[in-house]
C-alpha positions in Angstrom: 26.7 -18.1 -3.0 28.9 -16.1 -0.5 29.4 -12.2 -1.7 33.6 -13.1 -0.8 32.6 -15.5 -3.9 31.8 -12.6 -6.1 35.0 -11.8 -7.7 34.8 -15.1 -9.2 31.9 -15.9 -10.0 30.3 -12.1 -11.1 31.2 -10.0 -14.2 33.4 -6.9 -13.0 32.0 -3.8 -15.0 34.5 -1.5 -16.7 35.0 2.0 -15.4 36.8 4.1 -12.5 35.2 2.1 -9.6 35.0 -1.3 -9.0 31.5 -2.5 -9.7 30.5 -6.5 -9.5 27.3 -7.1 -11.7 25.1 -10.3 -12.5 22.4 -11.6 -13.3 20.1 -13.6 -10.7 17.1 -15.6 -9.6 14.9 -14.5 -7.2 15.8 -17.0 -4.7 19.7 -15.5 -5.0 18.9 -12.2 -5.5 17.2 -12.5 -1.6 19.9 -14.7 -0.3 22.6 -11.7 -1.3 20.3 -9.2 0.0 20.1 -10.9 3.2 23.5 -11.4 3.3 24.5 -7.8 2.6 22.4 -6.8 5.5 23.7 -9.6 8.2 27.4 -8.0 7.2 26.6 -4.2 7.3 26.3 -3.0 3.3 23.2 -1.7 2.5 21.1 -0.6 -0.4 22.5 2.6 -3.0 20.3 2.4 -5.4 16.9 0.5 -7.2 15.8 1.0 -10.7 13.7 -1.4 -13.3 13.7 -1.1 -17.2 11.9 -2.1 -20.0 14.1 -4.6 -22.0 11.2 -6.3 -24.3 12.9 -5.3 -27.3 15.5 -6.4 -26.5 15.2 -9.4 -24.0 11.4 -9.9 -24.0 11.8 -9.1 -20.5 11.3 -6.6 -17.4 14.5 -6.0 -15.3 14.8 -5.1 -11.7 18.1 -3.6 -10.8 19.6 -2.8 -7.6 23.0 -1.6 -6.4 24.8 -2.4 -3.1 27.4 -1.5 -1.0 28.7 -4.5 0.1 32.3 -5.6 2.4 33.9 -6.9 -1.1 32.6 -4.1 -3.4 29.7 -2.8 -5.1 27.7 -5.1 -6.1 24.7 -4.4 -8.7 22.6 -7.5 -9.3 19.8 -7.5 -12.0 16.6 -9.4 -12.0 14.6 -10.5 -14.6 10.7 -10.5 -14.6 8.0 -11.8 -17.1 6.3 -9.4 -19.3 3.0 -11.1 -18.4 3.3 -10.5 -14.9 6.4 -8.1 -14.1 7.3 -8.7 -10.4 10.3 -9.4 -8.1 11.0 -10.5 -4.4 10.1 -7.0 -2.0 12.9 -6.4 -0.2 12.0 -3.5 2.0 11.9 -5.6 5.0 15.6 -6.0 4.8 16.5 -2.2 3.5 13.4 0.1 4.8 14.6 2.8 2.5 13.6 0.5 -0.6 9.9 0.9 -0.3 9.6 4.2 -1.7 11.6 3.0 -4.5 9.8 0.0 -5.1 6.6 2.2 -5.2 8.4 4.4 -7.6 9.0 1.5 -9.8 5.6 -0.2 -9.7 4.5 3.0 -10.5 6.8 3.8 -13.9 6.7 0.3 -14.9 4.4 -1.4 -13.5 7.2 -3.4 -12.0 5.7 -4.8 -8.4 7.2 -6.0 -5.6 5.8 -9.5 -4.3 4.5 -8.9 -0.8 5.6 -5.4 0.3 3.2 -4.1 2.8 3.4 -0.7 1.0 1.6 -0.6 -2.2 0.3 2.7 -2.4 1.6 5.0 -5.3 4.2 7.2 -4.7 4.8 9.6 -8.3 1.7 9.5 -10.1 -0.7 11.5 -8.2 -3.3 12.6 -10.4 -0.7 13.0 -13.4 -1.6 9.7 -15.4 -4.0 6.8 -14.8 -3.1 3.7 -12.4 -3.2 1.2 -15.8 -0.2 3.5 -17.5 3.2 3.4 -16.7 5.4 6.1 -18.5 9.1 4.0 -18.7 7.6 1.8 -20.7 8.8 1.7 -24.5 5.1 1.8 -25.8 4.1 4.7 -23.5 3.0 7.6 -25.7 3.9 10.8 -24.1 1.6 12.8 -26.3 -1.5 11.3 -24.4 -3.5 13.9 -22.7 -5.4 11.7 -19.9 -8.6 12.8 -18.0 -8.2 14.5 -14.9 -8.6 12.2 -11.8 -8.6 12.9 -7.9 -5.0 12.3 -6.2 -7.0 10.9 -3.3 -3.8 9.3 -1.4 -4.2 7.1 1.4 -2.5 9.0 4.3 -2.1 6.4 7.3 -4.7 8.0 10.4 -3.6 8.5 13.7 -6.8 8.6 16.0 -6.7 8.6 20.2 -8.1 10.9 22.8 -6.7 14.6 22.0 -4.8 13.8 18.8 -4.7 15.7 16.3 -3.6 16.0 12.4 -1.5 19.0 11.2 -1.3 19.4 7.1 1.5 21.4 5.6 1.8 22.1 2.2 2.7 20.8 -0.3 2.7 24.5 -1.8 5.1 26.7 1.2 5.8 30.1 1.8 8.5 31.8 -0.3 10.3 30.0 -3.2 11.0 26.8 -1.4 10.2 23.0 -3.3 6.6 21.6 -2.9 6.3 18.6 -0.6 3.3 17.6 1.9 4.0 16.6 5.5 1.3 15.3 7.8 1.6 15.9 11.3 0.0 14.1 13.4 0.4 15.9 17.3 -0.9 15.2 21.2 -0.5 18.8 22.6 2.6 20.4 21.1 4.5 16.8 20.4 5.0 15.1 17.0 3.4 11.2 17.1 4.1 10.9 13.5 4.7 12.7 10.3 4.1 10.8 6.9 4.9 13.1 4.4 4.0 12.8 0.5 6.4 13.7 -1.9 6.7 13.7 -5.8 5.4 17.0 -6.8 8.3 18.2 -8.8 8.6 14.9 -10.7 9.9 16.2 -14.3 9.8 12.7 -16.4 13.5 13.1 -16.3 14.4 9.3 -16.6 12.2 9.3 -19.6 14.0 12.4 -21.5 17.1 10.5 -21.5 15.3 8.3 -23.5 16.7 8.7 -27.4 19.2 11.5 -26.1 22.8 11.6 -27.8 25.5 11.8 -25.2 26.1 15.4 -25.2 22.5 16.1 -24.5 22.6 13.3 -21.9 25.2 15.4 -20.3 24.0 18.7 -20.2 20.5 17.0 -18.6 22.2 14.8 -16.3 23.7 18.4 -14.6 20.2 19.6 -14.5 19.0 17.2 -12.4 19.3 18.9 -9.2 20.7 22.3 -9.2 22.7 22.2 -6.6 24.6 19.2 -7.1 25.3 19.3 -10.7 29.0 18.5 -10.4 27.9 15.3 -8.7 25.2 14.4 -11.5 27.4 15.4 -14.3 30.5 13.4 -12.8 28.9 10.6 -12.0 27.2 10.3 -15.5 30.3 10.8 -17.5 31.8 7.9 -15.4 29.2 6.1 -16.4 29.4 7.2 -19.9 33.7 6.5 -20.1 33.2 2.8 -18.1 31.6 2.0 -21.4 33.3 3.8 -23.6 36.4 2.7 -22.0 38.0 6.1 -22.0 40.4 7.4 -19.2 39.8 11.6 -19.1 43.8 13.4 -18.4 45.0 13.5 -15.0 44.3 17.0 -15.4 41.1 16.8 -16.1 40.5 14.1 -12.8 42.2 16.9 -10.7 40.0 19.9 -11.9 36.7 17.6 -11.3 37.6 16.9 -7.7 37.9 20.5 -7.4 34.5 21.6 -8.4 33.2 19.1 -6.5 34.7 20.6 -2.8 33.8 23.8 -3.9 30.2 22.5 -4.7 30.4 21.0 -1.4 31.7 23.5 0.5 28.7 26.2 -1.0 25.7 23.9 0.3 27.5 24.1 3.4 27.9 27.7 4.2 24.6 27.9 2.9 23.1 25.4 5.0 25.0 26.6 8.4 23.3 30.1 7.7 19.8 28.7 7.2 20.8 26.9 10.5 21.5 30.0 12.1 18.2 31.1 10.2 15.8 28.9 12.0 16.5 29.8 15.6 16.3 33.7 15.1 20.7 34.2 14.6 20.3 36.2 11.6 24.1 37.4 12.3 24.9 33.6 11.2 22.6 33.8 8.4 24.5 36.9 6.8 28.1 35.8 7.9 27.7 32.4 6.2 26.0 33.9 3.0 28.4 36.4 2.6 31.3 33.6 2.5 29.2 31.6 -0.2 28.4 34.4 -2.6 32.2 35.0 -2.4 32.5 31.3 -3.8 30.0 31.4 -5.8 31.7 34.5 -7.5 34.9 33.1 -7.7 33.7 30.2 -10.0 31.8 32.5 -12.4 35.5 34.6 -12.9 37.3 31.4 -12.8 35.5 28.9 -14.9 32.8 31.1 -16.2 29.3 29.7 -14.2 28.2 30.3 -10.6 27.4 26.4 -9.3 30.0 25.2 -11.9 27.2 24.2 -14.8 28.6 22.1 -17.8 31.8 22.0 -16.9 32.3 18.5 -16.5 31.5 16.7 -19.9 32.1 12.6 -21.1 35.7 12.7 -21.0 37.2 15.2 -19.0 36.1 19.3 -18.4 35.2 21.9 -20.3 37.4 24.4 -18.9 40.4 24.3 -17.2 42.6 26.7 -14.0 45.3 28.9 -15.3 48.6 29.1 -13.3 47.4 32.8 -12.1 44.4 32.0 -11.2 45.4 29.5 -8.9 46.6 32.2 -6.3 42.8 33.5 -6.3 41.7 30.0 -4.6 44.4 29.9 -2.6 43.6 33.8 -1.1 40.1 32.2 -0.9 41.4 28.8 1.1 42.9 31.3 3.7 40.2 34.1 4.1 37.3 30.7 4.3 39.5 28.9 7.2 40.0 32.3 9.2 35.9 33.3 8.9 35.1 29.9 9.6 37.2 29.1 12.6 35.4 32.3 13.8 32.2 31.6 13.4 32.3 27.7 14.4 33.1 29.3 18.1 30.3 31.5 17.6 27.9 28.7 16.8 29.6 26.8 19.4 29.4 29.4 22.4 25.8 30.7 21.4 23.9 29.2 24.6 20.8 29.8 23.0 21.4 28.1 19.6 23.3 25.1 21.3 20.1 24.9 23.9 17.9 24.2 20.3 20.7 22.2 18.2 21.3 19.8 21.1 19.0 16.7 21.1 16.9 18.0 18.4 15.9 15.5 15.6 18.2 12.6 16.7 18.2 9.4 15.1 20.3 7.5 17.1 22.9 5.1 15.5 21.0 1.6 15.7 18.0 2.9 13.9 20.3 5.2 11.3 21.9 1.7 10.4 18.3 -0.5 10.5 17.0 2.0 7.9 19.8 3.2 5.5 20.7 6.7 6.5 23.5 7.5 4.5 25.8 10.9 3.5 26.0 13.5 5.9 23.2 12.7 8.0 24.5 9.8 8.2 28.2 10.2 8.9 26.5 12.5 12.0 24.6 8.9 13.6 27.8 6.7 13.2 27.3 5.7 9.5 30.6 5.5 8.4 30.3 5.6 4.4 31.9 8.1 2.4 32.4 7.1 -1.7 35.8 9.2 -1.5 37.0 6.5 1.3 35.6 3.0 0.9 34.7 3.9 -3.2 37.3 6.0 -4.4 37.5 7.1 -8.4 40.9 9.2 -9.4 42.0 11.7 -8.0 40.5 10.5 -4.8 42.6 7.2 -4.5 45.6 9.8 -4.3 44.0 12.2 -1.3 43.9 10.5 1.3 39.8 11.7 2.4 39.8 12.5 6.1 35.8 11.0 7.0 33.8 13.2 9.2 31.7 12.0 11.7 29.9 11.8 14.9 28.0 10.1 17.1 25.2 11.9 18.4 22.9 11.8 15.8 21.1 15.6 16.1 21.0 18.5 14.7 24.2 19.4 16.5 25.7 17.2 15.0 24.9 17.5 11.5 26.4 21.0 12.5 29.5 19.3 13.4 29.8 17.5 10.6 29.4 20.6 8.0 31.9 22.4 9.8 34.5 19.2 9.6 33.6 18.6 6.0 34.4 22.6 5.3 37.9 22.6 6.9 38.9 18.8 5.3 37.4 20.3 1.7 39.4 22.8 1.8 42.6 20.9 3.2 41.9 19.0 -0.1 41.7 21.6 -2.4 44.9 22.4 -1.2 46.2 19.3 -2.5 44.4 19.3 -5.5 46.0 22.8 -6.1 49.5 21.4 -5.9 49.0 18.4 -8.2 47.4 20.9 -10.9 50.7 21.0 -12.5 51.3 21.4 -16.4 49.3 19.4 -18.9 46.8 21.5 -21.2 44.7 18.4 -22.2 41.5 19.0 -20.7 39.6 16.4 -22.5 39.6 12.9 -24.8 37.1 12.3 -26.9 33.9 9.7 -26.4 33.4 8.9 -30.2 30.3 5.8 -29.1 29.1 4.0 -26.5 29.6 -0.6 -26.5 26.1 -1.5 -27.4 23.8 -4.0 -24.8 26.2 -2.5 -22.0 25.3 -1.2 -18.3 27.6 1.8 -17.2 27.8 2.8 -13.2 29.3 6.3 -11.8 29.2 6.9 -8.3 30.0 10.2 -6.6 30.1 11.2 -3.4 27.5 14.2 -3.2 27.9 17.2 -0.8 24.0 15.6 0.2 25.7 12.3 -0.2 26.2 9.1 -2.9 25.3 10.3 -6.4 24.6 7.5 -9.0 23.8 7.2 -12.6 23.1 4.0 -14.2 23.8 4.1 -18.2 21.9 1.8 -19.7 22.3 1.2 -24.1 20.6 -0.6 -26.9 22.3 -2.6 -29.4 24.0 0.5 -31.4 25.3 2.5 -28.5 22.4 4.3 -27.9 21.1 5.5 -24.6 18.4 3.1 -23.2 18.2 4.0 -19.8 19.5 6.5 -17.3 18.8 6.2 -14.0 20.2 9.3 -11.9 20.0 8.3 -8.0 19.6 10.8 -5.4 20.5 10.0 -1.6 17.9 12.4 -0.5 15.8 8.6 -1.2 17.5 6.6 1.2 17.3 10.1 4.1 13.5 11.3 3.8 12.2 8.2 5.1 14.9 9.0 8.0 13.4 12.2 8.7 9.7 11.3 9.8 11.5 9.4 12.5 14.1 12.4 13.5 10.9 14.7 14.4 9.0 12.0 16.5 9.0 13.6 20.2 10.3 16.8 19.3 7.5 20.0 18.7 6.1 21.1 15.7 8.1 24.3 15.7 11.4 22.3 15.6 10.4 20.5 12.5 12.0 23.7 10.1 14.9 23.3 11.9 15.5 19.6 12.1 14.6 19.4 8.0 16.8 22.3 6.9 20.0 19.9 9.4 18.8 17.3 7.0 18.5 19.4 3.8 16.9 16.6 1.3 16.3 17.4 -2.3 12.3 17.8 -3.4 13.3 18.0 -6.9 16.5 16.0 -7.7 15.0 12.8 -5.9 11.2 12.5 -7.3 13.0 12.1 -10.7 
């Protein structure tokens, strides 16, 4: 089967974005795979459930952004021996996930080269697997040495570097090994999963509105993008349309949510090579944000206020003139300090040809969001993927070529001045209309729901997953930060050791939201 053959032979989910789902053999689900590579998609997302209750099955999932659509094809798997086709040799970025799977659910991938464990550590033994139906949570197991299987690096006057996983100041744990000659990084492997919170499995038995309020605790700073994407998830299935308004006032928290990870980020950039003017300027300008949502909608990063079915709160007439002093001051600062960033000789001289992943290689191993939009990778959910309001807004994509940290720098700044060219337009279409909000009474039972958001990090998914009555079965919340920390092992190769800080804060993964 051909993917142009999808729109008549594949089910087309309900919901705000056009989704293509089936069902598949192994053999097909590697022929589409192979296909989406040969014509430039790539991988989103890949999850497995338990569905022996219900199917007397396993079920590998995987999401794809394909020239026809997004495509999600599921895969079944025997209960006696729960495996699928690895496809990591196609999509790099997979293994991880893969690993993730096998170990949640015991769910392995035939002949990836990668077996190793990824979340368990030392937290539960290698025969339990905590997605599973039958798993009892109140289990205490023994303790057990992590003992992970770092790959070793050995030659005449190399050496290994460990840091962390537990850092200075407040920052998320993760372990990176370093292995050096001289000053020079020959590879880093790092080992992530420390903050995993058992997240997918709290969903577990949730009602809707508690669904909700977890799905915009899943990373902090992106909560707009979790909570958006799993109420679109949420309404698919419900088939419920929220009010225009409502649409309007979602697209606005999620510039502004953009916008404040990128004034942060430009002032850690400044940070990291000894500008502390550009620290202060840029923090100044996001704590003026920041404060403007808490008087405006009552919560700093914008917390609960998207719920299934529209928002919580909505943007009086008056107030509109507060964002709109706000659009003006942010352009004028920012214009300002871009040529100071831009003119610093000594901040261009370590931005410049630090940490590049050059296009080819950005595209052979998934790179996606900002990071990728900085090596050529020119996929943006609000362009090629776009829910309401952003079919009306005409998204101006940022990119660039180089590939480096001054380019990720590039890219923020773009992404600043088109977010808030857009809230401009959102402003003027937030015209009359007090419905905020319809309600989501149930949920179609045996149904899979799919909201996709375009992240200030990049693509934000939720899979919503329910039983027979309506219930939540499964919820898988996808963070790009999987797809980008493979990415960034590769960005350091070259460079020093002292560059790494700087090269992963131009990157700016998620520790938490991504070891779900």
């Amino acid at each position: 089967m051909k993917l142009e053959e999808l729109t008549s032979k594949f089910n087309k989910l309900p919901g705000a974005i056009l989704v293509w789902h089936s069902t598949v053999d192994a053999a097909l689900f590697r022929s589409l795979c192979e296909q989406t590579v040969h014509d430039g998609g790539r991988l989103v997302a890949l999850w497995g459930s338990d569905e022996r209750e219900r199917e007397a099955r396993y079920a590998l999932h995987i999401l794809l952004a394909t020239a026809p659509g997004l495509l999600c094809l599921t895969i079944p798997a025997s209960t006696e021996r729960p495996a699928y086709p690895d496809i990591s040799d196609l999509f790099p970025c997979a293994s991880r996930m893969q690993r993730a799977v096998a170990d949640l659910l015991g769910l392995h991938a035939t002949g990836a080269d990668d077996q190793r464990k990824w979340l368990r550590h030392a937290s539960w033994p290698s025969g339990v697997h905590p997605l599973r139906k039958d798993f009892d949570g109140n289990n205490v197991f023994p303790a057990e040495t992590d003992a992970y299987p770092f790959v070793a690096v050995s030659g005449d006057g190399v050496h290994e570097i460990p840091v962390g996983p537990v850092h200075a100041g407040t920052i998320e744990p993760g372990h990176f090994r370093f292995s050096i000659i001289g000053d020079r990084v020959l590879r880093l492997e790092e080992r992530l999963g420390y903050k995993h919170k058992g997240i997918e499995k709290r969903f577990e038995g949730m009602s809707l509105e508690q669904g909700a309020k977890l799905a915009g605790r899943v990373s902090g700073d992106s909560t707009v993008a979790y909570a958006w994407a799993y109420a679109m998830a949420a309404e698919s299935i419900a088939g419920v349309t929220p009010p225009d308004q409502a649409l309007w006032l979602r697209a606005l928290f999620l510039e502004r949510e953009r916008m404040a990870n990128h004034l942060g980020d430009l002032g850690y950039l400044g940070n990291d090579v000894a500008l502390a003017f550009g620290f202060a300027q840029f923090w100044i300008l996001k704590e003026q944000l920041l404060r403007n949502n808490a008087m405006l909608f009552g919560h700093r990063y914008l917390m609960d206020r998207i719920i299934p079915g529209g928002v919580a709160i909505g943007l009086k007439t008056q107030d509109k003139r507060v964002i709109e002093d706000e659009c003006s001051m942010l352009e004028r600062e920012l214009a300002l300090l871009r040529s100071i960033y831009e003119e610093h000789a000594g901040m261009q001289d370590r931005f410049i040809g630090a940490g590049c992943v050059a296009p080819p290689l950005a595209a052979q191993l998934g790179l996606c969001g900002l990071p990728g939009r900085a090596s050529s990778q020119s996929w943006d959910a609000r362009t090629q993927f776009p829910c309401a309001p952003y079919d009306k807004l005409d998204v101006q994509m940022a990119t660039h070529h180089n590939g480096d940290v001054a380019a990720r720098v590039i890219v923020r700044f773009d992404e600043l001045f088109e977010s808030l060219r857009l809230q401009r337009g959102i402003m003027a279409n937030l015209v009359g209309g007090d419905e905020l909000s319809v309600p989501v009474k149930s949920l179609s039972g045996n149904t899979l729901g799919i909201g996709l958001v375009e992240g200030w990090r990049g693509e934000v998914m939720v899979a919503l997953h329910t039983d027979a009555l309506g219930n939540l079965e499964r919820v898988h919340p996808h963070d790009p930060s999987w797809q980008n920390w493979p990415v960034l092992e590769h960005a350091i190769i070259g460079n020093i050791v002292p560059d790494f800080p700087l090269i992963n804060k131009s990157f700016n993964l998620s520790y938490a939201g991504q070891d779900l």
